[in-house]
C-alpha positions, 0 to 999 in steps of 0.5 A: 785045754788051751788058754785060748779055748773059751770054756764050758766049764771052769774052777773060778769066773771073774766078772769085770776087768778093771783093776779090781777084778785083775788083782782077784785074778793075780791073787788067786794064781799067787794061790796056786789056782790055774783055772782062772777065767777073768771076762771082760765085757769089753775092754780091760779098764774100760768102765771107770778105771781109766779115769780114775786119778790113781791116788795111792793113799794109804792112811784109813780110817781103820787099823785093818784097811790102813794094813791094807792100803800098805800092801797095796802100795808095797805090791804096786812098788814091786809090780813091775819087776813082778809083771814086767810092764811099766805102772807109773806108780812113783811114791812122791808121797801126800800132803793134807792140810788142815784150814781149821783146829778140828780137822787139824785134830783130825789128821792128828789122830790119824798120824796116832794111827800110822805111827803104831802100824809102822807108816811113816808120817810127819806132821807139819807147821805151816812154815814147813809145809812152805818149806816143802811146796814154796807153790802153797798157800799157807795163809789160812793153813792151820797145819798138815800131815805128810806122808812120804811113801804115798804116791800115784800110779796110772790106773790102765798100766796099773791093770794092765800089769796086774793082768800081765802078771794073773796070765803068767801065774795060769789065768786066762782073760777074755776081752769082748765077752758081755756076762748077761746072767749068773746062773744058779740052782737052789742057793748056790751060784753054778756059772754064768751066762754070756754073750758067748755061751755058759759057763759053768764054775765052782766059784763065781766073782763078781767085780763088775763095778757099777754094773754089779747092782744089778746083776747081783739083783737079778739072782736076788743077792743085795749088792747096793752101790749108786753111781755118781759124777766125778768131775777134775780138770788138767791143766796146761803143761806148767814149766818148772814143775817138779815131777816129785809133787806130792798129792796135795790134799785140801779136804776143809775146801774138798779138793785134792792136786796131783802133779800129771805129767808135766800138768796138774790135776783138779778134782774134787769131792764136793759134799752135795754130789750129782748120782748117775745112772738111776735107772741102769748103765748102759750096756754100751758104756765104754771109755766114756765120758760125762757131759761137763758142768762147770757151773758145778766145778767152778766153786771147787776150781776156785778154791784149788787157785786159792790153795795153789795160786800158779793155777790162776795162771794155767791153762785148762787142758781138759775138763773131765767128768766120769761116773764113780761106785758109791755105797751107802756107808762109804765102804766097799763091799767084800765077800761071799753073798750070804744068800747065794753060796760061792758067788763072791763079791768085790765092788762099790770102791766108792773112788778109792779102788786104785788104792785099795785093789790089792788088799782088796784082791789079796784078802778076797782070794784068800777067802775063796780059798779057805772059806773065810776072810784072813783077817778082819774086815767088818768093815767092807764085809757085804754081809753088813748090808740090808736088802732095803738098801737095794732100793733105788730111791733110797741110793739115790738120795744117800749117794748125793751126800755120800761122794762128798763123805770123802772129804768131809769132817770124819766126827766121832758119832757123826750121823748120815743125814740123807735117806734117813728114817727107813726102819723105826721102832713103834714107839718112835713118834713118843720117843721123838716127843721125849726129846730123842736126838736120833742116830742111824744103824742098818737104817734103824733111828734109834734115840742116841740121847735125848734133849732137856726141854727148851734143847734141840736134839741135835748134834754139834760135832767136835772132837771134845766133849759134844753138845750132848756130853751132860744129857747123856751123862745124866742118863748114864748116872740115873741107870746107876741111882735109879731107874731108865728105860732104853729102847732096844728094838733093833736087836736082832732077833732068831727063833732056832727050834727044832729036835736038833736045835739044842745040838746045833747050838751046841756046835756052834756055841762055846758055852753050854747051851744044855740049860733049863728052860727059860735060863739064858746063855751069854756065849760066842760063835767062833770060826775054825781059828777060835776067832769069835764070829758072833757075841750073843745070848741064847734063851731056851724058850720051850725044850726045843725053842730057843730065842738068839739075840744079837746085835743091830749091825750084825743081823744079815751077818750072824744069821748067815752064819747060823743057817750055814752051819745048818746040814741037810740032816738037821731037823731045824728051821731058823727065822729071823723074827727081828721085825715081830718084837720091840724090846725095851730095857728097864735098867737100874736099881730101882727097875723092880719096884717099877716093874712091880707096879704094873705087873703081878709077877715078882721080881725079887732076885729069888724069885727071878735069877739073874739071866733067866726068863719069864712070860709075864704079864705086864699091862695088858699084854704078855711079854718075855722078860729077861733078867739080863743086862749090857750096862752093868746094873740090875734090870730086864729086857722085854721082849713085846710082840711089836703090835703090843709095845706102845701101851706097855710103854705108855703103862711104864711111863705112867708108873715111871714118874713115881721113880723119876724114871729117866729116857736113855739113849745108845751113847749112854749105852756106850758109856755104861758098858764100858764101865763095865768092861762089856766087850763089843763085837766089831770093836773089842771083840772080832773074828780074829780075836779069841775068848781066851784073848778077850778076856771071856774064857769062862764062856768056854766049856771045854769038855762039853758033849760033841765039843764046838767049832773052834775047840781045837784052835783053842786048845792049841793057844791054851797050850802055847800061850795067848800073844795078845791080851785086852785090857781096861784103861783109865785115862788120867786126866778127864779132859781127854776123850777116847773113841777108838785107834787111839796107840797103846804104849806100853813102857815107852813102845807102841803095842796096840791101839783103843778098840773103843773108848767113851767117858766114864760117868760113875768113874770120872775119866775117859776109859777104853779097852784095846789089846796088848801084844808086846812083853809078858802078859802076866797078870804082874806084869801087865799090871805094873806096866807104865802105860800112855794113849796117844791121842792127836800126838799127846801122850796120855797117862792111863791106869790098866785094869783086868776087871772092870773100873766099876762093879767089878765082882757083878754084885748090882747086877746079881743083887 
C-alpha cells in the first residue's frame, strides 16, 4: 500500500502530532514497526507544542524519570544528524538558584541525585554564580545548582525532526485529519473513527494532548488532565547578550529566563494559576493564542527584573498566553488503559513535554511492544489514576494549585491542599475530633498523625525533623509498649472465587496459595522478568473464596493485573469490595487484652496463630480478624462491613482508655515498618525488582504445582547470581533525616540510592533501605563494607544490615 494511501486498516494509530506523538511514531520504527500511522487534526504542533519555551531539564524528581530526561537530551543532541533537519537544541546548561536554606537544601539533595546517575552538576556560592552570569542578582541568593548538559530546543523543529526521522524509519503521517471517536468491541480498542473514514488497528495511541480527556471519556477510559493558562513575555533584542545563556531558574519567586534569539524569555509558574477549557477545547483550536493578563503576570515580571536587572531596561517584544495539560498529581500519564485493552496512552505532560517526549516515547513504544514497560515507571503510570478524578469540578479546582506545583518547595510529605476531602473513612469525623492531621492518597484522607490537645493538626514542612516529629514518635513507641488503633480503611480490597480461583492464584502468586481456610498468605505477583508487580496478602475465606488486600495506591493497578491474567476458561469472578469494608489495625502488645474485652473470641497465640483468620464477633457486629501486621508488633487487622465500623470503634474506644489505648496515624506506619525492614512496593520493591533481589525468596516456592509467572526469570538469576541486593542502613548520627534518593556509597564509590527512609523510634536513628549494586554481594562482604548516605552533599555514616534493626527474628509478632 503506498504511504499515501489513507487506510482502512493498520498495526499501530497514533493520535496527536505534537512532539509527543511524533516521538512514540520515531520510536516504534526504531523497533522495526512500518505500519505506523500518525493522525494529526490539523497541523503538527499545532495544539501546545509550538508555544512551549523548549526547556531541557534534566534533573527529576526521581532516579528512573532523571534516566530519562538524560535520554531525551542525548536523542535530542543527536537528532539532527539522525533526521537530518536542524532542531535548535544547544546544550548551555541551567542554572537554579535558591533565595532561602530550604530550597537551598532542596537543590542540594537533588545534586545527591545527579551526582549517583552520572549527571554532571556543580553546586554553587553566590560569588560563583556571579562569576558565571555577572547579569545576577545575587543580593538575596543563598546558592544554586549548575548543570552544564541542560539546554533548549525549539519545540516545532524539534518535532518537526522527530517526524522527519519516524517517516524515514516506515511511518506514515497525516495532517488535516480530525479522529472523532475510538472504536471498540467489548474491552478492547479496535480503531478509530475520522473525518476521513475508519480505521481499524491492532494498537491505538492516544497522545492528544488537552483533547485526550475526552476522547478517552467517551470509551469510558479515565484519563484525567485539566488545561490551564501559561503565560511569558520576550523581550526586545538585548545587545550583548550571549547566545551560551544558561536557563535561569528562579523557583523561591517562581519564574524561569531563557536567552530567545538575541532576546529573553519570561515565564512563570505562579502557585495560584488560571484553568481553561472547563467545559472542552474547541474543536478549531489551532496555533492559538489566549487573551493576556498582565494584571496577573505583572508580580511574576517584577520579580524576573528583580533577579535579572537589564530587564528593567528591555523592551517587551511580546506578551504570550497559551494553554498547557496539568493532572492532579503533576505526573504525566503513561501506559495501557487498564479497562480498554491495547488503547495506549501518552498525555497530561503538565509543561515539561518538551523535555520528556523522548524517554516518554522511548518507554511507551517498548511496552507496545512487549507488553509491559521496560522499566519502571509508577511514577507516570495511567493505571495510578481513579475514575473520580475525571470529574470536572474536581480538576478544575486541583489544577488552580497544581501549575504552580512546579515550582513550589518539593517537602517530603508535602499534602495537596486543593480538591481535598473526596473518599473518606466512616469514622473520619471522630478521627478528625482526635486530632487527626489528614494527608491524601488516591483522594482518600487518612490521618497521618494525630495532634496532642491545645496543638493544630497541621503540617510545617521542613526538610529536618517536622512539627510532627514527637506526636508520631509517641505513637510509634506506644505501638511498641502498648497498644494503638490505626485506621487502614483505604486498603485495597478483592474478593477472587470461583472453582478456578485457587489455581488462578496460584499462577499468579510465587508463594503457595493451597492453604487451609481461614490461613493467610504474604506473596508477590511478579512479571514475565521476575519482577514484583504487586505486594499483597491473600486469606482463604471459604474453599474457593479468597479475600486479596493491597495497597491504597495501587488499586486500579493490581486489580487490572489480577483480571488480565483471568482467561475466558477460568471459572472466576474477581470484585473490587474496597468501598464495602473499613478496617482498623489494633497493634501492640497489649491488643489482646483489649480485644478480649469486647469480644468472646480468644486471642491467645494457641488459639489464634500468627497469619491467620477468624469471624469473630466483637461489639455487636461480625467482623474478619486477622492476625497480621506491616508494623512489626503482635496485632490484628479488622475487617468490618463499613455500615458497622463506627460502633466497633466506639466500643474499642471505650475499652481502650483501660490500656491508654493511643491513635496512630500512617507517618508512624512508616516508621514502624521500617524498623522492621517491611518492604514498600513503589519504593523498595517494584517491577524491576525480584524477590530474590529483595531479600523475599522465601515468598518463593519453587516447585509448587503448575509453577507461577516469573518462575523461570527466577531460576535463570537463581542460577547466574543476583547483581543487585536491598540492604538496611542505620544512620549514625540521628540528627539526619532519610526520605528516599538519597546515593549509597559503598567504599568510597557510588552504588545506589535510599529507596525509603523514616526515623526509627525504638532504634535512635534515621534508617533506610536502598539497593546495592556494586562488588560482591556476599553476606561478609556486604556487611564489612564501609558505607556513607550522602544527604544535601554530606556524607553520612551508616551501619548496613541483612535483617531487620529491630526484632529481627519476629519473635513479638509470633508471640
Amino acid at each position: 500500500m503506498p504511504q499515501t494511501e489513507f487506510p482502512s486498516e493498520t498495526e499501530i494509530v497514533i493520535i496527536g502530532g505534537g512532539v509527543i506523538g511524533c516521538s512514540v511514531a520515531f520510536h516504534l520504527t526504531q523497533l522495526g514497526y512500518r505500519d505506523v500511522h500518525l493522525l494529526e487534526r490539523r497541523e503538527l504542533t499545532c495544539g501546545t507544542t509550538w508555544h512551549a519555551a523548549g526547556l531541557i531539564g534534566q534533573l527529576r524528581a526521581t532516579s528512573n524519570m532523571t534516566k530519562l530526561s538524560q535520554y531525551t537530551s542525548d536523542l535530542y543532541r543527536d537528532l539532527e544528524s539522525i533526521s537530518g533537519y536542524a532542531t535548535g537544541f544547544k546544550q548551555n546548561g541551567s542554572l537554579s538558584v535558591a533565595t532561602s536554606e530550604a530550597r537551598w537544601e532542596e537543590l542540594r539533595r537533588g545534586s545527591d541525585m545527579a551526582r549517583n546517575l552520572g549527571l554532571a552538576c556543580i553546586t554553587l556560592s553566590p560569588d560563583h554564580i556571579e562569576e558565571l552570569n555577572p547579569q545576577i542578582n545575587i543580593k538575596d541568593v543563598v546558592g544554586g545548582l549548575f548543570l552544564p548538559s541542560d539546554g533548549q530546543t525549539n519545540p516545532i523543529d524539534t518535532t518537526r525532526a522527530l517526524a522527519a526521522a519516524a517517516r524515514q524509519g516506515g511511518a506514515t503521517i497525516h495532517e488535516g485529519v480530525t479522529v472523532t471517536s475510538i472504536l471498540k468491541k467489548d474491552d478492547v480498542a479496535t480503531g478509530v473513527k475520522t473525518s476521513k473514514g475508519e480505521i481499524f488497528a491492532k494498537k491505538i495511541v492516544l497522545c492528544g494532548g488537552m483533547w485526550s480527556r475526552d476522547l478517552a471519556a467517551s470509551v469510558g477510559v479515565t484519563v484525567p488532565l485539566h488545561a490551564a493558562e501559561h503565560f511569558y513575555a520576550v523581550t526586545e533584542p538585548i545587545p550583548g547578550l550571549p547566545t551560551n545563556f544558561p536557563v535561569l531558574r528562579d523557583p523561591d519567586n517562581c519564574i524561569y529566563i531563557k536567552e530567545d534569539a538575541g532576546k529573553l524569555l519570561i515565564g512563570a509558574f505562579e502557585p495560584i494559576a488560571k484553568p481553561w477549557g472547563h467545559d472542552g477545547i474547541p474543536k478549531d483550536f489551532s496555533f492559538d493564542e489566549l487573551p493576556p493578563d498582565l494584571d496577573h503576570f505583572e508580580p511574576f515580571l517584577m520579580k524576573a527584573m528583580h533577579r535579572l536587572p537589564a530587564l528593567e531596561n528591555a523592551g517587551i517584544h511580546t506578551w504570550f498566553n497559551g494553554p498547557e495539560s496539568f493532572t492532579p498529581d503533576d505526573r504525566y500519564m503513561l501506559g495501557e488503559a487498564p479497562n480498554l485493552s491495547n488503547l495506549f496512552v501518552a498525555t497530561g505532560f503538565n509543561s515539561v513535554g518538551i523535555q520528556s517526549a523522548g524517554g516518554a516515547g522511548k518507554v511507551l513504544a517498548e511496552w507496545i511492544s512487549k507488553g509491559e514497560p521496560p522499566m519502571d515507571v509508577w511514577d507516570v503510570d495511567i493505571r495510578r489514576m481513579h475514575p473520580f478524578q475525571q470529574n470536572k469540578a474536581y480538576l478544575y479546582d486541583r489544577t488552580i494549585e497544581s501549575l504552580g506545583l512546579l515550582y513550589q518547595m518539593h517537602w517530603p510529605h508535602r499534602q495537596p491542599e486543593t480538591a481535598r476531602g473526596v473518599r473518606k473513612s466512616p469514622l473520619h469525623d471522630r478521627l478528625s475530633q482526635a486530632g487527626a492531621c489528614f494527608g491524601t492518597n488516591t483522594g482518600w484522607e487518612r490521618p497521618n498523625w494525630f495532634a496532642h490537645k491545645g496543638q493544630v493538626a497541621k503540617y510545617e514542612y521542613s526538610y529536618g525533623r517536622q512539627n510532627w516529629f514527637d506526636n508520631s514518635r509517641h505513637e510509634h513507641m506506644a505501638t511498641r509498649e502498648n497498644v494503638t488503633l490505626f485506621d487502614q480503611t483505604s486498603f485495597s480490597k478483592y474478593r477472587v472465587e470461583g472453582p478456578d480461583a485457587e489455581a488462578l492464584l496460584n499462577r499468579l502468586s510465587c508463594n503457595d496459595i493451597s492453604v487451609p481456610v481461614g490461613k493467610m498468605v504474604y506473596t508477590q505477583w511478579l512479571n514475565q522478568r521476575g519482577g514484583i508487580e504487586a505486594d499483597l496478602t491473600i486469606t482463604r475465606l471459604e474453599p474457593e473464596v479468597f479475600l486479596v488486600v493491597t495497597s491504597c495506591a495501587t488499586q486500579i493497578r493490581d486489580f487490572n493485573w489480577l483480571k488480565r491474567n483471568i482467561s475466558p476458561d477460568d471459572r472466576v469472578m474477581a470484585t473490587d469490595v474496597t468501598s464495602a469494608y473499613s478496617v482498623l489495625g489494633i497493634m501492640g502488645p497489649k491488643s489482646p487484652a483489649l480485644l478480649s474485652k469486647i469480644s468472646p473470641a480468644i486471642f491467645s497465640n494457641e488459639a489464634f496463630p500468627f497469619a491467620t483468620a477468624q469471624e469473630i464477633d466483637l461489639g455487636y457486629a461480625r467482623v474478619l480478624a486477622c492476625r497480621i501486621t506491616y508494623v512489626g508488633e503482635l496485632g490484628w487487622e479488622l475487617y468490618i462491613p463499613s455500615e458497622f465500623v463506627q460502633d466497633v470503634y466506639d466500643k474499642i474506644i471505650d475499652a481502650g482508655s483501660e490500656f491508654d489505648l493511643v491513635h496512630s496515624g500512617y507517618h508512624a506506619i512508616d516508621s514502624l515498618r521500617l524498623e522492621k525492614a517491611y518492604r514498600h512496593w513503589g519504593h523498595d520493591i517494584t517491577d524491576e525488582d525480584t524477590p530474590l533481589e529483595a531479600g523475599l525468596s522465601f515468598t518463593v516456592k519453587w516447585d509448587k504445582a503448575g509453577g507461577f509467572i516469573g518462575r523461570e526469570a527466577l531460576l535463570r538469576q537463581k542460577a547466574e547470581g543476583i547483581k543487585k541486593r536491598l540492604v538496611q542502613f542505620k544512620l549514625k548520627d540521628p540528627t539526619i533525616m532519610l526520605y528516599h534518593n538519597e546515593p549509597i556509597i559503598r567504599n568510597g564509590e557510588y552504588t545506589g540510592y535510599i529507596s525509603s527512609g523514616a526515623y526509627g523510634h525504638a532504634i535512635g536513628s534515621c534508617l533506610g533501605m536502598g539497593y546495592v549494586r556494586a562488588g560482591s554481594l556476599a553476606n561478609e562482604d556486604l556487611l564489612s563494607s564501609r558505607y556513607e548516605i550522602e544527604v544535601a552533599g554530606k556524607r553520612v555514616e551508616a551501619i548496613a544490615s541483612l535483617m531487620p534493626f529491630y526484632d529481627p527474628k519476629s519473635t513479638r509478632i509470633r508471640s
